[in-house]
C-alpha atoms as one frame of an Amber mdcrd trajectory, in Angstrom:
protein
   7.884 -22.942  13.276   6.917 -20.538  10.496   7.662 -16.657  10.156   6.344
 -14.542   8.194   7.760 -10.826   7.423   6.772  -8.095   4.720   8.517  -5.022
   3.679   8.374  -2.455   1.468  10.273   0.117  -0.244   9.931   3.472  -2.503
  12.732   5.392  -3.861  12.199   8.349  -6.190  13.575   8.114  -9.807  16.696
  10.626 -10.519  18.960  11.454 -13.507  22.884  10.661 -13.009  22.423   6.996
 -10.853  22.356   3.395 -12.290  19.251   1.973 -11.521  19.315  -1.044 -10.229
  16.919  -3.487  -8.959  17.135  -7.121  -7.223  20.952  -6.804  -7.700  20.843
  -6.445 -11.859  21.359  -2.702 -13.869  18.720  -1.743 -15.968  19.406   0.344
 -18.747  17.915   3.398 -17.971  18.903   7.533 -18.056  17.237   7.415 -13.965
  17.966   5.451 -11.233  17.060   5.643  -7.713  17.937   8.477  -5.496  18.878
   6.714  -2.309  21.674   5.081  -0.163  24.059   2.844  -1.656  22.735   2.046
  -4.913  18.960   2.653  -3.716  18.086  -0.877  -4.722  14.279  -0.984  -3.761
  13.771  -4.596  -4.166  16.782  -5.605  -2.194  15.680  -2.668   0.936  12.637
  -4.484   0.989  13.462  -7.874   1.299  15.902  -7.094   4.139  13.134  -5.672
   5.836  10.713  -8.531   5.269  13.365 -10.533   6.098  13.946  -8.708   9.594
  10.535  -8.828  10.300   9.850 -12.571   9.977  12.791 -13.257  12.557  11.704
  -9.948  14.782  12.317 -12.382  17.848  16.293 -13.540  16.919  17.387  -9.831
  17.267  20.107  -9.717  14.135  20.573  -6.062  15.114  19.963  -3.138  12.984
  19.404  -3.701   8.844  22.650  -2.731   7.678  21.466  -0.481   4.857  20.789
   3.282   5.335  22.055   6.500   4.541  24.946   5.743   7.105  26.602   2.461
   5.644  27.102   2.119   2.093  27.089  -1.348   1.777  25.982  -2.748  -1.900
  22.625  -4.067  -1.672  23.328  -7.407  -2.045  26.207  -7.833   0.448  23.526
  -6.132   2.655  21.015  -8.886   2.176  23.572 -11.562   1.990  25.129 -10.217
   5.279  21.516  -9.960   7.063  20.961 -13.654   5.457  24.052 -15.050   7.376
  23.184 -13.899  10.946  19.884 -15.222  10.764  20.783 -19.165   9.314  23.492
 -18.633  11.881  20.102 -19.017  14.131  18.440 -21.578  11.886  16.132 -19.798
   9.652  16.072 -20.493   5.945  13.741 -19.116   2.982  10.655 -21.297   2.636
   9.600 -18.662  -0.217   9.617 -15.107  -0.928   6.873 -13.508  -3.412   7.765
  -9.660  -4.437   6.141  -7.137  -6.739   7.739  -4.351  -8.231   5.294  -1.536
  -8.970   7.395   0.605 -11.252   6.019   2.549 -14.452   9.290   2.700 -16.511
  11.532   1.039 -18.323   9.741  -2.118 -18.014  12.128  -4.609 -16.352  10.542
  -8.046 -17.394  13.400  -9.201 -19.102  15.383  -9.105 -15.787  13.390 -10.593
 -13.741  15.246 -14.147 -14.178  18.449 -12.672 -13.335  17.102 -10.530 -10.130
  15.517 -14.000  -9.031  19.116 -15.827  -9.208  21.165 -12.550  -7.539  17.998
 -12.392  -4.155  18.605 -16.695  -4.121  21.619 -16.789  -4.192  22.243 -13.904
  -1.277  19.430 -15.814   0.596  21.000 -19.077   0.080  17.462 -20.686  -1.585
  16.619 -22.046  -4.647  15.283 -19.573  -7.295  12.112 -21.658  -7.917  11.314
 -19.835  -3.875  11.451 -16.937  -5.406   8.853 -14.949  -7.311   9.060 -11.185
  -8.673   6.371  -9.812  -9.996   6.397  -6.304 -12.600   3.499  -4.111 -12.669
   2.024  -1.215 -14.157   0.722   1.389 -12.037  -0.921   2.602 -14.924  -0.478
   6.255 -14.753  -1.621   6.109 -11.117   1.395   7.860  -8.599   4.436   8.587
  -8.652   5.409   5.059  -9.569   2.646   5.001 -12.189   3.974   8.661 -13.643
   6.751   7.487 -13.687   8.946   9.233 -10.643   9.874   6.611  -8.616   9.704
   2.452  -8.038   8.193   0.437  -4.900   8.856  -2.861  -3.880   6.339  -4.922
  -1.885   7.991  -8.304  -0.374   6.406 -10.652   1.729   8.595 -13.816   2.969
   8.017 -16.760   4.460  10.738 -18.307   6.823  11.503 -21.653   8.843  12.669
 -22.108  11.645  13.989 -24.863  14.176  13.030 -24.080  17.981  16.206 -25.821
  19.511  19.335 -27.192  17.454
């Protein structure tokens, strides 16, 4: 059986926080104003994630403004539950619409941190920078969306 699950995610840009994406810092004088460490890429996978295995009820995504949990123990944690039920990554293909910095040369090591906290090779794993060009906030500049759509297997009886 295959599920599939999207999510997205759009924090606003802010002085005074690291900003960090897929699990890696970027050098940058903003980061995202949001729970944890506001990780857009990482929110949005857990909610693709939840979405593709709506049916196996792994409770509530544990990120919010009430738990604190660092993005990637959040994922990895949401990740656990659900192979616990049989579901593993068949691939995940994200795009980061984000104006500045430009983040392509951290791409490879955002790919690695998601795989590894899905427990999936990082060839199953694409991420995707673009441009907004100017166009909303992301394009001018105040804030970063993540758009993730993944694709899950499953096994109807063990």
């Amino acid at each position: 059986m295959l599920r599939v699950g999207y999510g997205v995610d759009m924090l606003r840009l802010v002085e005074g926080r690291p900003l960090v994406l897929g699990g890696s810092e970027i050098p940058s004088d903003r980061g995202l104003d949001g729970p944890a460490q506001g990780d857009v890429l990482i929110r949005a996978t857990i909610d693709a994630f939840l979405g593709a295995c709506a049916h196996c009820d792994p409770g509530p995504a544990p990120v919010g403004p009430e738990d604190e949990l660092p993005p990637l123990e959040a994922l990895n944690r949401v990740t656990q539950r659900a192979r616990y039920l049989n579901y593993s990554v068949v691939n995940l293909d994200s795009t980061l619409l984000i104006g500045r910095p430009r983040v392509s040369r951290f791409l490879d090591k955002m790919r690695t941190n998601i795989a590894d906290a899905l427990h999936c090779d990082p060839l199953q794993i694409s991420i995707k920078e673009r441009s907004p060009e100017g166009i909303g906030p992301a394009g001018r500049g105040e804030s970063v969306e993540a758009r993730v759509v993944i694709l899950l297997a499953t096994k109807a009886d063990n």
